[in-house]
MINULUM-243091 format. One line per field, with one value per residue: x, y, z of N, C-alpha, C in turn. Coordinates in nm, 3 decimals. Layout:
N
n_u X; ...;
n_v Y; ...;
n_w Z; ...;
ca_u X; ...;
ca_v Y; ...;
ca_w Z; ...;
c_u X; ...;
c_v Y; ...;
c_w Z; ...;
This chain:
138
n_u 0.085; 0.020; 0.226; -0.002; -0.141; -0.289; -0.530; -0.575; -0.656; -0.979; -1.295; -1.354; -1.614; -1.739; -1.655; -1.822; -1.846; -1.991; -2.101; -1.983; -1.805; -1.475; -1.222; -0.832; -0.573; -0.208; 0.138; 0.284; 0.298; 0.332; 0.166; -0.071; -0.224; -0.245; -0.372; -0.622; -0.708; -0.768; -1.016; -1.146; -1.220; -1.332; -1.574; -1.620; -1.603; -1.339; -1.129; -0.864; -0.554; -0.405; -0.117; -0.113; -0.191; -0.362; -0.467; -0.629; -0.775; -0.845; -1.024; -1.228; -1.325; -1.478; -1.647; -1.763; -1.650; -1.749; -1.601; -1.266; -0.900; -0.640; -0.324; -0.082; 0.180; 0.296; 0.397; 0.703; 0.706; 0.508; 0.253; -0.094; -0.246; -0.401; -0.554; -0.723; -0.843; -1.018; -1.176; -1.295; -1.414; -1.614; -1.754; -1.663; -1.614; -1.277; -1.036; -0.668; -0.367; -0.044; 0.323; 0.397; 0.378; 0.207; 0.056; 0.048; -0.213; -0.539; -0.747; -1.005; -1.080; -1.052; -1.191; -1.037; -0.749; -0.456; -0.194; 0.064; 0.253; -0.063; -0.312; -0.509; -0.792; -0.846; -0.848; -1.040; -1.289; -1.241; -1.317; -1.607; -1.709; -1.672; -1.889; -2.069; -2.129; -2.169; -2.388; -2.530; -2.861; -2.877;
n_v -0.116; 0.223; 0.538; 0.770; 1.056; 1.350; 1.425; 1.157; 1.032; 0.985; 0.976; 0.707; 0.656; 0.736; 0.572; 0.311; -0.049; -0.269; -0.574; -0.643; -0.945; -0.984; -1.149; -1.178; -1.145; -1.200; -1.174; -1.022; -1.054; -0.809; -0.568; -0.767; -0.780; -0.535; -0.441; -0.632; -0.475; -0.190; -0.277; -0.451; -0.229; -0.029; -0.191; -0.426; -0.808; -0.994; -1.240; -1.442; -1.284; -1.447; -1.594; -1.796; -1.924; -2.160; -2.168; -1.955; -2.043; -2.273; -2.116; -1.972; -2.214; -2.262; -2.018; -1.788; -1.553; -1.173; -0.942; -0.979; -0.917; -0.912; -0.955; -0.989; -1.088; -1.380; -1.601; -1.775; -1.671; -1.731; -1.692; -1.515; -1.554; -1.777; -1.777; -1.539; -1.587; -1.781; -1.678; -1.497; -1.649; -1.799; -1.495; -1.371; -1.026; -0.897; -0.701; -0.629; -0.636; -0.482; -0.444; -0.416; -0.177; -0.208; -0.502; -0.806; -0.851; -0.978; -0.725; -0.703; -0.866; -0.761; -0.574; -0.383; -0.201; -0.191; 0.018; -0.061; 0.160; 0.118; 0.336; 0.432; 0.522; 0.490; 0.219; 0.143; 0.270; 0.146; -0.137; -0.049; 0.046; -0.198; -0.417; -0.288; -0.286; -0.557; -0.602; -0.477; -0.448; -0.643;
n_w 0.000; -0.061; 0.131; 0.221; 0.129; 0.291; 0.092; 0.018; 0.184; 0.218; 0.470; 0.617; 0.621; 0.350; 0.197; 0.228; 0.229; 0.254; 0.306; 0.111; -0.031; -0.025; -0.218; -0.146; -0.324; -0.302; -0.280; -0.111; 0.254; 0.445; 0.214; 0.167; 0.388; 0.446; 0.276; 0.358; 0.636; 0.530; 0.378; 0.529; 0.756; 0.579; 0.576; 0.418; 0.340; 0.374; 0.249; 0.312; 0.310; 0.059; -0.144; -0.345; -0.646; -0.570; -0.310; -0.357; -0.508; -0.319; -0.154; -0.302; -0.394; -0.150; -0.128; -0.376; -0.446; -0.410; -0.552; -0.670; -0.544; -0.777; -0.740; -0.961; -0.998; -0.801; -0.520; -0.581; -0.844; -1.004; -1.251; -1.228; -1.475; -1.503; -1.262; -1.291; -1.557; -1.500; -1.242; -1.379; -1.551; -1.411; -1.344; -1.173; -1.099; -1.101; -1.018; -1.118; -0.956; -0.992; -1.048; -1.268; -1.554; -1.768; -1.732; -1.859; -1.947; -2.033; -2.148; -2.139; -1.939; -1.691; -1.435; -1.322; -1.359; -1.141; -1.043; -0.864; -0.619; -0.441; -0.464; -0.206; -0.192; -0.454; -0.507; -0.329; -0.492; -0.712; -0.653; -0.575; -0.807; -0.935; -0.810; -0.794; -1.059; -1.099; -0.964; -1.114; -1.320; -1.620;
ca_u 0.000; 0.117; 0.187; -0.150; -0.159; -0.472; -0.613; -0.581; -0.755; -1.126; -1.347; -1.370; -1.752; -1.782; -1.640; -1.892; -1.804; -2.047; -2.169; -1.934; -1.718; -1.364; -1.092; -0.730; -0.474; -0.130; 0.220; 0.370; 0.224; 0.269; 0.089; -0.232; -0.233; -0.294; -0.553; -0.715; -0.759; -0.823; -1.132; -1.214; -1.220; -1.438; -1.681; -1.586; -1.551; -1.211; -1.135; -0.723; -0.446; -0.338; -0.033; -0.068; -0.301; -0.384; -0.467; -0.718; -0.917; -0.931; -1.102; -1.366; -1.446; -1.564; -1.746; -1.775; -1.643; -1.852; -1.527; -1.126; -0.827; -0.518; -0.160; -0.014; 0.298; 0.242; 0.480; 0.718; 0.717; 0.389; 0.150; -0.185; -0.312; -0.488; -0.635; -0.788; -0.917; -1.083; -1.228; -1.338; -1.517; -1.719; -1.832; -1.631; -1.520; -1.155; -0.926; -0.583; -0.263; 0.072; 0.469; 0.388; 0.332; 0.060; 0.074; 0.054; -0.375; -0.681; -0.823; -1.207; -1.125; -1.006; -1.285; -0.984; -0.629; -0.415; -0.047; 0.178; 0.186; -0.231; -0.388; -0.631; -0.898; -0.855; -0.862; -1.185; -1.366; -1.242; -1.421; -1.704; -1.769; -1.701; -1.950; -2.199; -2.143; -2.191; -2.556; -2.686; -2.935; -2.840;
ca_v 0.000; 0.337; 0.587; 0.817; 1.200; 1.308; 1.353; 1.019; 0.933; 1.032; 0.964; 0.562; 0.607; 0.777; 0.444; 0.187; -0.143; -0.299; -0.688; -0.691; -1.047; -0.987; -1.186; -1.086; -1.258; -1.086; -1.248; -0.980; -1.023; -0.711; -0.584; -0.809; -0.741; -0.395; -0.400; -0.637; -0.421; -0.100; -0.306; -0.432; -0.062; 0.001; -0.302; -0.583; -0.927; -1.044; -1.410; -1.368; -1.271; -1.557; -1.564; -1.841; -1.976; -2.304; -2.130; -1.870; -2.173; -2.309; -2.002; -1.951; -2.306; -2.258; -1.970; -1.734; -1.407; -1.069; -0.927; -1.067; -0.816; -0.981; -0.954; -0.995; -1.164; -1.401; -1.671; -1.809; -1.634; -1.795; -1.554; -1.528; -1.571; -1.881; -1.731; -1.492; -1.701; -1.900; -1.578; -1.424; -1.760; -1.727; -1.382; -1.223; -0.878; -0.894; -0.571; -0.636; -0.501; -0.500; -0.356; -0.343; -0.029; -0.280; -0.665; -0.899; -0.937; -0.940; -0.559; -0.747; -0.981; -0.671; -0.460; -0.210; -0.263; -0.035; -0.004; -0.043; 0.130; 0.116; 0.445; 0.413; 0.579; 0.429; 0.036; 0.132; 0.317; 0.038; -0.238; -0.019; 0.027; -0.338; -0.476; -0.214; -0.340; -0.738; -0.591; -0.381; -0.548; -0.683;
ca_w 0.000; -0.087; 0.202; 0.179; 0.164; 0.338; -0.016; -0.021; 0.249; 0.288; 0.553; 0.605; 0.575; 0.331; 0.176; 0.215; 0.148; 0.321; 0.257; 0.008; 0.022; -0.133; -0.209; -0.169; -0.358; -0.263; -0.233; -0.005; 0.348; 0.485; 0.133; 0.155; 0.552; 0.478; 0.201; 0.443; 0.674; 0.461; 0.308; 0.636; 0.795; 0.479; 0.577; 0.319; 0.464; 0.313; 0.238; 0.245; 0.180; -0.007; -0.199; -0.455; -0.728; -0.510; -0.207; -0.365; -0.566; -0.231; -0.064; -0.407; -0.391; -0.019; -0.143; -0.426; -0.392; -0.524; -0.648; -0.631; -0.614; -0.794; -0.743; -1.095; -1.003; -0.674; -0.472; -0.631; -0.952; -1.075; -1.242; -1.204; -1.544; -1.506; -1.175; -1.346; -1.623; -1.395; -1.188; -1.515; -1.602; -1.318; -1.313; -1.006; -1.125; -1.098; -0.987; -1.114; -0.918; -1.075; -1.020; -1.442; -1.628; -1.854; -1.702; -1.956; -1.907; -2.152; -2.093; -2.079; -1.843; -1.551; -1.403; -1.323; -1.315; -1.043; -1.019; -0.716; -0.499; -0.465; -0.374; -0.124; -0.239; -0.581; -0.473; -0.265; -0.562; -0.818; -0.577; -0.573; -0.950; -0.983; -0.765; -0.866; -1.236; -1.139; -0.910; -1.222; -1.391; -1.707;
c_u 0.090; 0.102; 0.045; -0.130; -0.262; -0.545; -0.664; -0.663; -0.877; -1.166; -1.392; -1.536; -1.811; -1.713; -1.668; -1.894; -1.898; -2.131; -2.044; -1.826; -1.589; -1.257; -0.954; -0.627; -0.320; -0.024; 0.264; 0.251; 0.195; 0.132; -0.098; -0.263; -0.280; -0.405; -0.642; -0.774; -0.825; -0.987; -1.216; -1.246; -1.381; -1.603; -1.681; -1.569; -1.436; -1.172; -0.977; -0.642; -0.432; -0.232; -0.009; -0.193; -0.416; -0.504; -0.602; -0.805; -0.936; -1.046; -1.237; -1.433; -1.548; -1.658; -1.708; -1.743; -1.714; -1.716; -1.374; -0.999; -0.698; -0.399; -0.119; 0.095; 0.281; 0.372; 0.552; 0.778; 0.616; 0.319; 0.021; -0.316; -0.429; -0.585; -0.719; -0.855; -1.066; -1.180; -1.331; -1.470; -1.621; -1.805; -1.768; -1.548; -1.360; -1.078; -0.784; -0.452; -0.150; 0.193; 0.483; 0.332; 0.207; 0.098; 0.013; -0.159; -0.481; -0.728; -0.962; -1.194; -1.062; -1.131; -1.203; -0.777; -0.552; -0.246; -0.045; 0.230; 0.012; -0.214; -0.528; -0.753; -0.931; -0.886; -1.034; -1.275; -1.386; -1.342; -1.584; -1.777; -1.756; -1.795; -2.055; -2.258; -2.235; -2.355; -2.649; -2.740; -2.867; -2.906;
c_v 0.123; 0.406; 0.711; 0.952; 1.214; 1.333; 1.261; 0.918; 0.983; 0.892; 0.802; 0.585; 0.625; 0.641; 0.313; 0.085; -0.286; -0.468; -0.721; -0.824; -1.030; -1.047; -1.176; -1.188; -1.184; -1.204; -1.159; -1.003; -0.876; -0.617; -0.595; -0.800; -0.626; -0.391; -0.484; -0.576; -0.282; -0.160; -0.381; -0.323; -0.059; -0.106; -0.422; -0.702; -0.946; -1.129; -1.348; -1.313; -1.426; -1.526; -1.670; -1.911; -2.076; -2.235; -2.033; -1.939; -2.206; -2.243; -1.987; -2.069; -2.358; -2.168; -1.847; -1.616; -1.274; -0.998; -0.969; -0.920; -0.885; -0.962; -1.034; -1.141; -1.248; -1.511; -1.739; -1.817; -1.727; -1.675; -1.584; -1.520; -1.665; -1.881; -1.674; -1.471; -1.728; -1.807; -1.511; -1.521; -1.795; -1.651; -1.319; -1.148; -0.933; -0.747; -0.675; -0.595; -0.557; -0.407; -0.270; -0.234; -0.103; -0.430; -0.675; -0.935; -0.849; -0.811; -0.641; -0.802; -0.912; -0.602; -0.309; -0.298; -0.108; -0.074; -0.005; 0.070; 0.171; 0.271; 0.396; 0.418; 0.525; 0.255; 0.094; 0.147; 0.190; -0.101; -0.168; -0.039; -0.106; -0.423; -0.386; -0.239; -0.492; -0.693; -0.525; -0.494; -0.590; -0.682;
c_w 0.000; 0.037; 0.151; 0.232; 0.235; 0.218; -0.056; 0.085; 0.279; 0.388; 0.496; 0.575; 0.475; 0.192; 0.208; 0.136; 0.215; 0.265; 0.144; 0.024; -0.099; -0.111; -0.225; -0.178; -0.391; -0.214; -0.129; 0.106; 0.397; 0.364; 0.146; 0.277; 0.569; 0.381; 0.296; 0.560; 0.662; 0.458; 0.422; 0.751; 0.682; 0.488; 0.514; 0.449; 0.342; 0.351; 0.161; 0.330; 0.155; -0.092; -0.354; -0.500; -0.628; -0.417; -0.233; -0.421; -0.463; -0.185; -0.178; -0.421; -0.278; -0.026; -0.236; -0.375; -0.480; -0.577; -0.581; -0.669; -0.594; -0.786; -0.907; -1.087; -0.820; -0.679; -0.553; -0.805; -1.035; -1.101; -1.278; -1.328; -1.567; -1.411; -1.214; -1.428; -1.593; -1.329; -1.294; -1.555; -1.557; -1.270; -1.213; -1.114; -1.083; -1.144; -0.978; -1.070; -0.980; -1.047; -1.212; -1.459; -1.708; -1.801; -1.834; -1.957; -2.004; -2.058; -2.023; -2.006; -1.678; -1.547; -1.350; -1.337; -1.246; -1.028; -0.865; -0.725; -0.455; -0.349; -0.291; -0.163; -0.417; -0.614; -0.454; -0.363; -0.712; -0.756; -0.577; -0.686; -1.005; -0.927; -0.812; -0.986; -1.220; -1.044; -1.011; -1.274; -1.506; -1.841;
């Protein structure tokens, strides 16, 4: 997580994240330690950190997540193409993060993609408009 101007940080409520179940797939600990608790601050339940492919199929086949935010490059040097495949194939929105200037990933199959180091206020709003997308009607 990036350090946060106070621009960068508005008012936790005014960032409702409320019901929302998200999964956080993140090789660095400290990293997915802190978006989990950003997005739990914000109300999300968060299923996570996880750090590798295996580990995050486990957690979606215990229960569907409403949207997934990916780490690009995860343990190991495995990347998370086939994760996100798989996520995509499903229907969970998928927020991509990345150290890349463009990761290597189909545009249609991201509901946002956010560089390192994640702005605060920019994760939260990307989870927002992606779960808002998968509740509109159709």
């Amino acid at each position: 997580m990036s350090s946060s101007t106070p621009d960068d940080r508005p008012e936790i409520d005014s960032l409702d994240l409320s019901g929302i179940r998200v999964l956080v797939v993140e090789d660095s600990w400290q990293v997915g330690v802190a978006i989990k608790r950003l997005l739990q601050a914000c109300g999300a339940n968060v299923c996570g950190p996880v750090a590798t492919t295996a580990d995050a199929e486990r957690l979606v086949s215990e229960e569907a997540p409403d949207v997934a935010l990916v780490d690009f490059n995860l343990r190991g040097g495995e990347l998370a193409n086939a994760l996100i495949d798989r996520l995509y194939d499903r229907g969970v929105p998928i927020i991509v993060v990345s150290g890349y200037a463009a990761p290597p990933v189909a545009l249609e199959k991201a509901a946002a993609i956010l560089p390192k180091p994640i702005s605060h206020t920019r994760l939260v709003e990307s989870m927002r408009r992606a779960t808002a997308e998968r509740k509109a009607p159709r």
